[in-house]
C-alpha positions as CSV (number, residue, x, y, z in Angstrom):
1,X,59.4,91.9,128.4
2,X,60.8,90.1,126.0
3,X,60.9,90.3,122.0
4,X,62.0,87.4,119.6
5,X,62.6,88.0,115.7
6,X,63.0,84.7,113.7
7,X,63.7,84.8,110.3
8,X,64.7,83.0,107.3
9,X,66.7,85.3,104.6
10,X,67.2,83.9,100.7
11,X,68.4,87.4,99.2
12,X,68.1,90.8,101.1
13,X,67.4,90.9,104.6
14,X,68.0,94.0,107.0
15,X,67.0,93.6,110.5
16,X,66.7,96.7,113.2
17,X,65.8,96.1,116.7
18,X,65.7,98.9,119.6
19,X,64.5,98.4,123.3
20,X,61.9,101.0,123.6
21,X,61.5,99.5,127.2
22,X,64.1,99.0,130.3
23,X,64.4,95.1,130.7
24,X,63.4,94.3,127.0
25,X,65.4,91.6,125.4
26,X,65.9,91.8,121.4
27,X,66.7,88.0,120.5
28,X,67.3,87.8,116.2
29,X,67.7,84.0,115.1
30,X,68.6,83.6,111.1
31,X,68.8,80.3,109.1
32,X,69.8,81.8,105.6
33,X,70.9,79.8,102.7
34,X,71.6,81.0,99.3
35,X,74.6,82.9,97.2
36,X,74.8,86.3,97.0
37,X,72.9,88.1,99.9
38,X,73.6,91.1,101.3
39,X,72.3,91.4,105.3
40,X,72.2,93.8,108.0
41,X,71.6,93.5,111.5
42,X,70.9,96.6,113.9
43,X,70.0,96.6,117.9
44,X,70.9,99.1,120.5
45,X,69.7,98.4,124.2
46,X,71.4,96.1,126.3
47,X,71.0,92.4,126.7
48,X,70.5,91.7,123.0
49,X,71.2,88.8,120.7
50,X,71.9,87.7,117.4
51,X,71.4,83.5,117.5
52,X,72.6,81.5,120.5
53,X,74.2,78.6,121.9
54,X,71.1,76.4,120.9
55,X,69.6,78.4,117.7
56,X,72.8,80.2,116.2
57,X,73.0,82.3,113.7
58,X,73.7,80.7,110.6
59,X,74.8,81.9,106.8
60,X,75.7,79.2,104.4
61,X,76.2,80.4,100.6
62,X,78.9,81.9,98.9
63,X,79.5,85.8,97.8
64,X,77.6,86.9,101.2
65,X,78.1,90.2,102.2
66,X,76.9,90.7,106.5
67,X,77.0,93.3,108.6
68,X,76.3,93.3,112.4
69,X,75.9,96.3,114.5
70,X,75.3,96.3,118.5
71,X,75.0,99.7,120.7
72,X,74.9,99.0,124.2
73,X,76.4,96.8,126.8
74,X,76.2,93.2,127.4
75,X,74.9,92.2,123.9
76,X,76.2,89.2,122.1
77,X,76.0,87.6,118.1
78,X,76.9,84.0,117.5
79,X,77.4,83.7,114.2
80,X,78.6,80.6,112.0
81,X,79.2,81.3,108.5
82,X,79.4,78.4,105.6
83,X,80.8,79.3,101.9
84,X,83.6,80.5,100.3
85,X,83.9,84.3,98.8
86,X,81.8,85.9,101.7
87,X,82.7,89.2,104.1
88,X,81.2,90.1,107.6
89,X,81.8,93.0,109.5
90,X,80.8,93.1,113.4
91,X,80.8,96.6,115.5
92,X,80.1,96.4,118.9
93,X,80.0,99.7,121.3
94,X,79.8,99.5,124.7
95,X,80.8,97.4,127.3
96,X,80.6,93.4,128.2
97,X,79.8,92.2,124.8
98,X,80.4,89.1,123.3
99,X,81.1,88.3,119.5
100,X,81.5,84.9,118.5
101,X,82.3,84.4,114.6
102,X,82.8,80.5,113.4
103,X,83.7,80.3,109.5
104,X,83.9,76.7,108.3
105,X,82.5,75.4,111.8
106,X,80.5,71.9,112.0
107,X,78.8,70.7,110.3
108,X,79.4,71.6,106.6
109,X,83.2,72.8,108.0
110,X,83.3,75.1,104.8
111,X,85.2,78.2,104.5
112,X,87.4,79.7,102.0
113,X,88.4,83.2,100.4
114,X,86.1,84.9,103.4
115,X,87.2,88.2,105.2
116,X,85.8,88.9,108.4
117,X,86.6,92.0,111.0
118,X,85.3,92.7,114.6
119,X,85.9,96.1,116.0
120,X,84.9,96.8,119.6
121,X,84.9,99.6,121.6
122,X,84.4,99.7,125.2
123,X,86.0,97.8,128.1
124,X,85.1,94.2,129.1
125,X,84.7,92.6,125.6
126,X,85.2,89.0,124.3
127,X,86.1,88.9,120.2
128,X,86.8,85.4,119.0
129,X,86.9,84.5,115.1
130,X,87.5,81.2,113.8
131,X,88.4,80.8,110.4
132,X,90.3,78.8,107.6
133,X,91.7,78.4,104.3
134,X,92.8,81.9,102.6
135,X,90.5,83.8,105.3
136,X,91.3,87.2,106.1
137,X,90.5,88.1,110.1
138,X,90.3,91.3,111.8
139,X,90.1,92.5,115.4
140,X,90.5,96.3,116.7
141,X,89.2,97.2,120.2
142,X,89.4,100.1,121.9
143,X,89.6,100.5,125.7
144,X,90.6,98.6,128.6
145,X,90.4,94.7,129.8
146,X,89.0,93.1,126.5
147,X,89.9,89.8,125.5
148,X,90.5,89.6,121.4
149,X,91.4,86.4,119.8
150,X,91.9,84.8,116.2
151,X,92.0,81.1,115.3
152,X,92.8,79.4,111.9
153,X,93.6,76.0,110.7
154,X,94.2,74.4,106.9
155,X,93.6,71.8,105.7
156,X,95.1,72.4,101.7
157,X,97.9,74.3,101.6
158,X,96.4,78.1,101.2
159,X,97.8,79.8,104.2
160,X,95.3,82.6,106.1
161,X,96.3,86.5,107.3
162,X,95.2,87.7,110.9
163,X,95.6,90.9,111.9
164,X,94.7,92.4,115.9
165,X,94.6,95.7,117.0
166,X,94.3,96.9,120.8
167,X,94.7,100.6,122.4
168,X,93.9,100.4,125.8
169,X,94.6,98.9,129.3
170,X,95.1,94.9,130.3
171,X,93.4,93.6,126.8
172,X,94.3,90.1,126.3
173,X,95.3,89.7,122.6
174,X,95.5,85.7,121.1
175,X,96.7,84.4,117.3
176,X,96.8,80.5,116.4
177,X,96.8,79.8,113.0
178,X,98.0,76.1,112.1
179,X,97.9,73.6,109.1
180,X,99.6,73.1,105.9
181,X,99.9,76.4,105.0
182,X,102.0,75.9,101.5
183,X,103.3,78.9,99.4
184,X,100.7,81.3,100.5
185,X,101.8,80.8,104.4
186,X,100.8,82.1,107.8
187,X,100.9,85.9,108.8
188,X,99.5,87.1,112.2
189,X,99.9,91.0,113.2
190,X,99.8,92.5,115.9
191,X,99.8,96.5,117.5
192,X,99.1,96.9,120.7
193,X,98.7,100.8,122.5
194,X,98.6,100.7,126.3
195,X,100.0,99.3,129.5
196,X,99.7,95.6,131.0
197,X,98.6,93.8,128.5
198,X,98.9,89.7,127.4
199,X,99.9,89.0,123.9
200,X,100.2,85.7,122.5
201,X,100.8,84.3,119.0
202,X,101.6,80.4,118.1
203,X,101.8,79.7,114.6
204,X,102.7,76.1,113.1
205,X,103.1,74.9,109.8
206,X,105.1,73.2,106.8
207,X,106.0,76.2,105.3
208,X,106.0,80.1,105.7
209,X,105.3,81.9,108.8
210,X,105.3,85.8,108.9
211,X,104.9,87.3,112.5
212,X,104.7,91.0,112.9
213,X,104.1,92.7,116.6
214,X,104.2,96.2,117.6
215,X,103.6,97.2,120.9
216,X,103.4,100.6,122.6
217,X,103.6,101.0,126.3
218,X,104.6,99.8,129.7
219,X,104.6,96.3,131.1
220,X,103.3,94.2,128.2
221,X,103.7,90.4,127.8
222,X,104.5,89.0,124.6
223,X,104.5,85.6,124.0
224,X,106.0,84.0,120.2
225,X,105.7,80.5,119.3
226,X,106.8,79.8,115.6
227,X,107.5,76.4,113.9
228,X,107.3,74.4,110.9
């Protein structure tokens, strides 16, 4: 069985989906447009998803405030967000999920002054967030073999802030910001809790780089590339 919400949002929009049946599939596609919304997003079940490789989930405005929230295992939300000023926040709990957030991706490629976070926790998740000028990005997970990364480029001199937490077992933690960063520069952190696991961060830039890494535990790999 298989259920398919579409959608488009100019001002308000909260979505809830649940399966009520084993082998339903919740699929929630959004085209919204417009300043100031405020949207939230609800499944629990397994299998869901928010937008996809082919109809993605899409926000373009400014001042948005989105929320995404997945219970379950083997859900994922593609999400691009367009605009400057806007915050999302994505929870995932369970295992095998995938959260894809794009700020400033093709083909308006605008993003400014947006915070995003992705908190996970389970075992065998994939975070990625892709942001740019001034952005603020977030990743925490909790528990073992998750894969967490942040990427960030400018273009004019404005610098962005990521920030990834881990506590767990063989989670694979990744930071790249690059660009013309100016005055307000690069700063990528990092705390990692557990045993065997991969941290990398490469930041590149013509000014200011900040790099700040804590890790807890046995047999971690850290990995620092800085330049300017």
């Amino acid at each position: 069985m298989r259920k398919i919400i579409k959608t488009a949002m100019m001002a308000v929009g909260l979505l809830y989906a649940s399966n009520a049946f084993a082998g339903t599939t919740n699929n929630v596609y959004i085209d919204q447009v417009g300043s100031g919304s405020t949207i939230g997003i609800t499944q629990s079940g397994s299998g869901n998803e928010v937008g996809n490789d082919t109809a993605r989930a899409t926000f373009n405005g400014n001042t948005q405030n989105i929320s995404i929230d997945q219970v379950g295992s083997q859900n994922t939300h593609t999400v691009n967000m367009q605009g400057a000023n806007s915050s999302l926040n994505s929870t995932v709990t369970g295992d095998s999920n995938t959260v894809t957030v794009a700020c400033g991706a093709a083909p308006t490629t605008t993003c400014t002054d947006t915070a995003i976070t992705a908190n996970a926790t389970g075992s065998g998740n994939t975070m990625s967030i892709t942001a740019s000028a001034k952005s603020t990005m977030g990743i925490a997970v909790t528990g073992d073999n998750n894969n967490a990364s942040i990427t960030s480029s400018t273009t004019n001199l404005m610098g962005a802030k990521a920030d990834i937490k881990a506590s767990g077992d063989s989670n694979i933690v990744s930071v790249q910001q690059s660009g013309p960063a100016g005055a307000t520069g690069f700063e990528a952190r990092v705390d990692i809790t557990g045993s065997s696991n991969n941290v990398g961060v490469t930041q590149g830039g013509t000014v200011d780089s900040k790099v700040d890494i804590k890790s807890n535990g046995s047999n971690n790999s850290i990995t620092v590339n800085s330049s300017n």
